[in-house]
Z-matrix of the N, CA and C atoms (Angstrom, degrees):
N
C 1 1.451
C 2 1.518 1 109.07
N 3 1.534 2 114.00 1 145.35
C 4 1.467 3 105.32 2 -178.13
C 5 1.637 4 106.50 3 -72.26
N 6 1.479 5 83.94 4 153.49
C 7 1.583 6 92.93 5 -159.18
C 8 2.272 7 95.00 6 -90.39
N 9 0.934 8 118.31 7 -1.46
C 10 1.212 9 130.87 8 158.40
C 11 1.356 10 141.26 9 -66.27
N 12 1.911 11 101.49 10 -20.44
C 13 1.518 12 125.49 11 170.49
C 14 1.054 13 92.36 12 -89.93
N 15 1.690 14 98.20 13 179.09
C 16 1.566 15 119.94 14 179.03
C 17 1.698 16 116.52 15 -86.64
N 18 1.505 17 119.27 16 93.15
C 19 1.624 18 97.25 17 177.68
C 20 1.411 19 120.16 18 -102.11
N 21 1.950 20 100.70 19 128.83
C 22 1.531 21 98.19 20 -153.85
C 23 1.620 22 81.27 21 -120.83
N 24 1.588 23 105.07 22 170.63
C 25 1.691 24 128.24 23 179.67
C 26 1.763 25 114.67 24 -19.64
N 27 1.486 26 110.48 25 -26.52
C 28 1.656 27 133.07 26 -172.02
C 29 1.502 28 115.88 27 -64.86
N 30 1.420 29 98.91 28 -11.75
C 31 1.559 30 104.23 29 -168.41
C 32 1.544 31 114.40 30 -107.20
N 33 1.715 32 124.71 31 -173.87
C 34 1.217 33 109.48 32 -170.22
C 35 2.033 34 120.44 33 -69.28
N 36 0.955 35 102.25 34 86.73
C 37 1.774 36 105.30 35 179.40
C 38 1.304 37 104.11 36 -6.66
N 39 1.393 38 88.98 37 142.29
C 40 1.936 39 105.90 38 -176.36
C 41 1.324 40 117.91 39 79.29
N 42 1.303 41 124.46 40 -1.98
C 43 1.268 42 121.86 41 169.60
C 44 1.634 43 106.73 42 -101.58
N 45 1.474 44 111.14 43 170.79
C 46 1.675 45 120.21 44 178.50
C 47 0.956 46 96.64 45 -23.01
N 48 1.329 47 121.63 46 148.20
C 49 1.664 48 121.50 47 143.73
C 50 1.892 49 98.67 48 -133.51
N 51 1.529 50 104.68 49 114.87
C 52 1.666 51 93.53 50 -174.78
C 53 1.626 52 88.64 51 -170.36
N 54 1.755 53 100.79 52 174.68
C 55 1.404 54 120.83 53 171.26
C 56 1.887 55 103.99 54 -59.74
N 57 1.280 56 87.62 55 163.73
C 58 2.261 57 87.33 56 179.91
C 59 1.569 58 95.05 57 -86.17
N 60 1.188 59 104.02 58 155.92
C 61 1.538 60 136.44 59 -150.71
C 62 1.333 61 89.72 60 -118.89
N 63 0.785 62 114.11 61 154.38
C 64 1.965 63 135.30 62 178.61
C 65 1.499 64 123.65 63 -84.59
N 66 0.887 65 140.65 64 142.26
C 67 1.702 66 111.86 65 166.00
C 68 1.156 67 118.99 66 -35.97
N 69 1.680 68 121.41 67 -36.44
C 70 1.505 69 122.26 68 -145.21
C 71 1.701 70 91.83 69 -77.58
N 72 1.516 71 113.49 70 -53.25
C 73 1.348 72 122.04 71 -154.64
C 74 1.932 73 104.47 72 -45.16
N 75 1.679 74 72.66 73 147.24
C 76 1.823 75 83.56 74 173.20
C 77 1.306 76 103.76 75 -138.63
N 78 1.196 77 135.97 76 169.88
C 79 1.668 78 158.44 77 -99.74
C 80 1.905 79 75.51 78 -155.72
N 81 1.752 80 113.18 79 151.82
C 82 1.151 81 123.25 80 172.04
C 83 1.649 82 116.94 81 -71.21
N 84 1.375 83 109.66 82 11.21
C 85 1.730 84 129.60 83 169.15
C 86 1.339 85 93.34 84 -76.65
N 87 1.580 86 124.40 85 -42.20
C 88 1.709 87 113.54 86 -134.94
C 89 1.498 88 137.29 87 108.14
N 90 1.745 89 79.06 88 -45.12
C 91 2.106 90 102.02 89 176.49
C 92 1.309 91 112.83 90 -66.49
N 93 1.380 92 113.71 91 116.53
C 94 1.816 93 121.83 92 167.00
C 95 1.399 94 105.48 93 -13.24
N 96 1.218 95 113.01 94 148.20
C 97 1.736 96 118.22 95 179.76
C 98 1.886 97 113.18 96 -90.39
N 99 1.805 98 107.27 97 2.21
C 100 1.298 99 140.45 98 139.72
C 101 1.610 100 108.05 99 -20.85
N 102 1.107 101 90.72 100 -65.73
C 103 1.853 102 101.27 101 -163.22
C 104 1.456 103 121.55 102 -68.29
N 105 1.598 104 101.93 103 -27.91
C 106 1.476 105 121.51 104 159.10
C 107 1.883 106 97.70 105 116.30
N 108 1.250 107 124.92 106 -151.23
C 109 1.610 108 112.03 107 -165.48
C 110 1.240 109 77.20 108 -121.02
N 111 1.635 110 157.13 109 77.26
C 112 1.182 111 141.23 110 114.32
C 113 2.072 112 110.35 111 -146.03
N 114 1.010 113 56.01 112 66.57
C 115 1.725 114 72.68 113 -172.12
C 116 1.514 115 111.94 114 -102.24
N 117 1.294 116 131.35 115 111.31
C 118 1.331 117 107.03 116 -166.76
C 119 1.744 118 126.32 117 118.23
N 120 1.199 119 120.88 118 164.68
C 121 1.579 120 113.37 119 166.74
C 122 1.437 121 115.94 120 -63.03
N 123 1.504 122 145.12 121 68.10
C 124 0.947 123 128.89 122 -141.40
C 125 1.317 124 105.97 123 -103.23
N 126 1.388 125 115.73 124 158.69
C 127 1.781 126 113.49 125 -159.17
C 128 1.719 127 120.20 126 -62.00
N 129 1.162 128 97.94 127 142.99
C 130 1.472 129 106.30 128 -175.79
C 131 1.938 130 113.11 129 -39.30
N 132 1.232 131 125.09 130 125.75
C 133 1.069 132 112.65 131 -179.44
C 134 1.688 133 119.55 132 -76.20
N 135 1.557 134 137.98 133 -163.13
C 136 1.266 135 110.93 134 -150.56
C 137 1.971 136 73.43 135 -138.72
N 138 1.108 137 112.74 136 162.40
C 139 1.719 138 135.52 137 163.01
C 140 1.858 139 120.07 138 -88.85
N 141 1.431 140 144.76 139 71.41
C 142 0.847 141 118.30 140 151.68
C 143 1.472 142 143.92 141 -30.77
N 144 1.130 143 142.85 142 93.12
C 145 1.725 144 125.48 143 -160.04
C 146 1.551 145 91.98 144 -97.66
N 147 1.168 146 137.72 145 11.96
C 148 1.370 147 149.24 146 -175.94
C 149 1.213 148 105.87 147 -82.16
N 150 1.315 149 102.79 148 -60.18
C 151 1.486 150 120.47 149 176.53
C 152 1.342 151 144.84 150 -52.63
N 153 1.555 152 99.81 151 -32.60
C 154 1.658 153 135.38 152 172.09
C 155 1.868 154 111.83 153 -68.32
N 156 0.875 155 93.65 154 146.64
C 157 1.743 156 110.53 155 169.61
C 158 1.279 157 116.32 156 -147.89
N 159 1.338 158 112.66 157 133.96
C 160 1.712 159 106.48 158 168.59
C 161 1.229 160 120.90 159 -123.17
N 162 1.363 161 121.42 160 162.81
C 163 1.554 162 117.03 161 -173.15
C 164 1.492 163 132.75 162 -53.13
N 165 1.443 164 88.92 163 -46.66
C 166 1.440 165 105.05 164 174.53
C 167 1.310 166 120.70 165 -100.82
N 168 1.230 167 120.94 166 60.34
C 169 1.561 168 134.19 167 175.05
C 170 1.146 169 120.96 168 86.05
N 171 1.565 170 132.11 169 -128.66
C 172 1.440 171 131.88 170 -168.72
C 173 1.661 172 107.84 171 -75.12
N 174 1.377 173 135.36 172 165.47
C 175 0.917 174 152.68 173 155.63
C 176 1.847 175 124.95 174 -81.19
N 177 1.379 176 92.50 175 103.64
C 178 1.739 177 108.09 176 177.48
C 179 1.467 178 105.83 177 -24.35
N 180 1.487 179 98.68 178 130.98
C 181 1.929 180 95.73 179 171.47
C 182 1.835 181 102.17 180 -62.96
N 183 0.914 182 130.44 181 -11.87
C 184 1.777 183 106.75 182 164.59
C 185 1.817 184 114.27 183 -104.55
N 186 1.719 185 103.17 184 29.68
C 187 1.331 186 83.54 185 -177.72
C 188 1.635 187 115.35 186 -99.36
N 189 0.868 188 99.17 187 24.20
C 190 2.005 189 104.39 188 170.61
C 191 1.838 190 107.30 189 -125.25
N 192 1.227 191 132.56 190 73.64
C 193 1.016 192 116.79 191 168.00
C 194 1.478 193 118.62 192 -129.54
N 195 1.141 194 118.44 193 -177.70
C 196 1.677 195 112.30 194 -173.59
C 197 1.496 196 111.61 195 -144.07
N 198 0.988 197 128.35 196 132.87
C 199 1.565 198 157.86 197 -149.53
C 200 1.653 199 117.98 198 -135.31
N 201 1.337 200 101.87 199 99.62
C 202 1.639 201 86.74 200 -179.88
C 203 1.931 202 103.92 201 -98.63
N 204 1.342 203 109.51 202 126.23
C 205 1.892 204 115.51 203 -173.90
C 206 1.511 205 105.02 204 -91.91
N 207 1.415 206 126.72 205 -18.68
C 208 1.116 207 126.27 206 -169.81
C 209 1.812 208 109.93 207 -142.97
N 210 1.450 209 126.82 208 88.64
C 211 1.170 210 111.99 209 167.15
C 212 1.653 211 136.98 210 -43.51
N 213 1.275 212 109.20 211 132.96
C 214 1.635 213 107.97 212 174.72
C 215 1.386 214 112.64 213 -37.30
N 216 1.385 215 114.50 214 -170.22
C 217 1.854 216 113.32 215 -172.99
C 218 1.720 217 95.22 216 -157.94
N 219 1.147 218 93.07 217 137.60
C 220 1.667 219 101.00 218 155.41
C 221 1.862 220 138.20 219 -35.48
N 222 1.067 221 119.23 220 116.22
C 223 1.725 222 92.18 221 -159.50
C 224 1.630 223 92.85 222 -66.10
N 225 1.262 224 123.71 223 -163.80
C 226 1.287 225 143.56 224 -167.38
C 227 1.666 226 95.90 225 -72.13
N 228 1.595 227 98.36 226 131.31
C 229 1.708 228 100.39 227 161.61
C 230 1.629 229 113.66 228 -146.84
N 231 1.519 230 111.82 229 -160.94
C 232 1.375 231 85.00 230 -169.61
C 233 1.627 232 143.47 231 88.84
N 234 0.855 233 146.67 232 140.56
C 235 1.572 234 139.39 233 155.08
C 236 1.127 235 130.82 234 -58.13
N 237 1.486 236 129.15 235 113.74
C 238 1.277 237 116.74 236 -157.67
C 239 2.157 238 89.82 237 -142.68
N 240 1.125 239 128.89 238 167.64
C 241 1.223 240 146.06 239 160.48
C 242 1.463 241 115.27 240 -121.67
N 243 1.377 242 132.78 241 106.49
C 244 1.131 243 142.76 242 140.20
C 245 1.474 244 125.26 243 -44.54
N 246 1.529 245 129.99 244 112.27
C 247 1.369 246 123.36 245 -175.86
C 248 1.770 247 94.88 246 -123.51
N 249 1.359 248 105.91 247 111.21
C 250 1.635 249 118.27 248 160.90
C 251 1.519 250 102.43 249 -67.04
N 252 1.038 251 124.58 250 -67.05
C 253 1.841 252 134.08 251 -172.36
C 254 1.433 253 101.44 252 -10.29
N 255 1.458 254 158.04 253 48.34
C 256 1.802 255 105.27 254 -175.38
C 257 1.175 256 115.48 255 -54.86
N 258 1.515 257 123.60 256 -23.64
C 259 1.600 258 101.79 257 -169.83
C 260 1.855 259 126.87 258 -69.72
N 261 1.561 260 93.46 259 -17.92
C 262 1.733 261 94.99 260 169.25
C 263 1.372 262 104.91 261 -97.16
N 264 1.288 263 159.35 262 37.29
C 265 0.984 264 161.19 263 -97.49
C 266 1.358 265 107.42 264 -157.01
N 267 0.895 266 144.42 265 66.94
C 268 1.787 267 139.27 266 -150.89
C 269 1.885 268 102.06 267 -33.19
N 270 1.662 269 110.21 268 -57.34
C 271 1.221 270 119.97 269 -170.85
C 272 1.707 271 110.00 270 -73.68
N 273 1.727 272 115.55 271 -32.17
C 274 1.505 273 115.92 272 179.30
C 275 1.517 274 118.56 273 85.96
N 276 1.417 275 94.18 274 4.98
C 277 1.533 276 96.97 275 133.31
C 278 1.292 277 143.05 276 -161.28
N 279 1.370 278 143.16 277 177.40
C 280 1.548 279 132.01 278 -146.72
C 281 1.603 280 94.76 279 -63.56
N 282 1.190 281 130.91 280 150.71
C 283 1.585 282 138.66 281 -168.91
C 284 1.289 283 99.02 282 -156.63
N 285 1.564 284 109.58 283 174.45
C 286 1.370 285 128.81 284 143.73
C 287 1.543 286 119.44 285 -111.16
N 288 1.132 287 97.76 286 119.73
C 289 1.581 288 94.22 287 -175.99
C 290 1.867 289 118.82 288 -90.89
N 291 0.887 290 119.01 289 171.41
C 292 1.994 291 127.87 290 170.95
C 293 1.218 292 102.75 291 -89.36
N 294 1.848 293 133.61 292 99.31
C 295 1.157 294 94.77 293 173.84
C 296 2.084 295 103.72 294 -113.95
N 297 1.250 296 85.72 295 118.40
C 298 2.265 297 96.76 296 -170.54
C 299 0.904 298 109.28 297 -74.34
């Protein structure tokens, strides 16, 4: 959704919910508010153990914890060429190419 409209409670849960943002505005990353609010290395999320229940009684002292396996990434920067074509495609199929 453009990040320039208004996104209120109506939309898919878990995403922004806020006043519209400007082009200029940026996210406590830095990254344009363009990219949307997970753009980026974005902060470790947190464990309620409050929240949790288990079947069989109490919850293991390690059963609320959080693990990140794959750090976030930079969105795209740089000069880059997009080629839809594969058939003119030197390699033959859709890529991003370097173009220097």
């Amino acid at each position: 959704k453009d990040p320039t409209l208004v996104h209120d409670a109506s939309f898919v849960p878990g995403n922004w919910v806020g006043p519209p943002a400007s082009y200029l505005d940026t996210w406590d990353s830095g990254f344009s508010k363009a990219w949307g609010k997970n753009v980026g290395n974005v902060p470790m999320m947190s464990c309620l153990s409050s929240g949790l229940t288990s079947t069989n009684g109490a919850l293991p002292d390690d059963g609320c914890s959080v693990h990140e396996i794959v750090p976030g990434t930079d969105p795209l920067g740089g000069v880059f060429k997009l080629c839809m074509d594969s058939v003119t495609n030197p390699n033959g199929v859709m890529s991003v190419e370097s173009d220097v």
